[in-house]
C-alpha positions in Angstrom: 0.0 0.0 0.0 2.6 2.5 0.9 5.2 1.6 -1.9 7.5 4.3 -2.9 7.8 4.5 -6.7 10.6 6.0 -8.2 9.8 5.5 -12.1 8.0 8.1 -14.2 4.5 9.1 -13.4 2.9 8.5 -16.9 3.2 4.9 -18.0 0.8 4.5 -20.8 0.6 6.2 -23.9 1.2 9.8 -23.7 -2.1 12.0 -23.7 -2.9 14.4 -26.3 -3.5 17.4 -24.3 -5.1 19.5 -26.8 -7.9 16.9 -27.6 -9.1 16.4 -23.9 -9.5 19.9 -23.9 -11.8 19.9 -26.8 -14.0 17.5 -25.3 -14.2 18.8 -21.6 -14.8 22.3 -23.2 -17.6 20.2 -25.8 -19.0 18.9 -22.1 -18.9 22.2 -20.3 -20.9 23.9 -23.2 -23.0 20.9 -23.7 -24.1 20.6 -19.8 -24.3 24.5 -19.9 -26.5 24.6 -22.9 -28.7 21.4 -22.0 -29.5 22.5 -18.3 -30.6 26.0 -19.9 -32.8 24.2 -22.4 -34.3 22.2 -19.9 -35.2 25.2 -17.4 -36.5 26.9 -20.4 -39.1 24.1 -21.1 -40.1 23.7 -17.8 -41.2 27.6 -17.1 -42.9 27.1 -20.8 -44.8 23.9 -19.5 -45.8 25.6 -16.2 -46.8 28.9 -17.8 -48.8 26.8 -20.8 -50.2 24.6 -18.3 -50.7 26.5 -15.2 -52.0 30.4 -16.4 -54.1 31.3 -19.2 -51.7 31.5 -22.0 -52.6 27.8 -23.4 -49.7 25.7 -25.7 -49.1 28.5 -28.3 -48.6 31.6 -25.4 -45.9 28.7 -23.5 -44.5 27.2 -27.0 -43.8 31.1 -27.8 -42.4 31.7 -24.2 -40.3 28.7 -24.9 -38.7 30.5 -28.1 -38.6 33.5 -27.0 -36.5 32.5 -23.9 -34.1 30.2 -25.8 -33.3 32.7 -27.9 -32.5 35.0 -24.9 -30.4 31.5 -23.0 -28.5 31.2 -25.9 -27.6 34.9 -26.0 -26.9 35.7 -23.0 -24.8 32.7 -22.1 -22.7 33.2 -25.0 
């Protein structure tokens, strides 16, 4: 358990730093993106469902709110 290694660190293949950046930044913008899709349907769903503005008032609440996601998180 507490064996002292002396050898290099790295003993497979060395890692292509430049492509696990890509996809960890491809992640990041994908969870970032998805989570603000999702909140975005769900306030459309409860305003549709829940108030008077029926599917077209929440499906245009829906657009008009991803449009805003996606500019303000860019």
């Amino acid at each position: 358990m507490s064996e002292h290694h002396t050898g290099p660190v790295e003993t497979g293949a060395p890692m292509n730093y430049s492509e696990h950046e890509k996809t960890y930044d491809l992640f990041v913008h994908g969870a970032k993106y998805g989570t603000m899709i999702l909140v975005v349907l769900l306030i459309a769903m409860a305003a549709g469902f829940f108030t008077a503005a029926g599917f077209f008032g929440g499906l245009v609440l829906f657009v008009i709110l991803t449009i805003a996601g996606f500019v303000l998180l860019k």
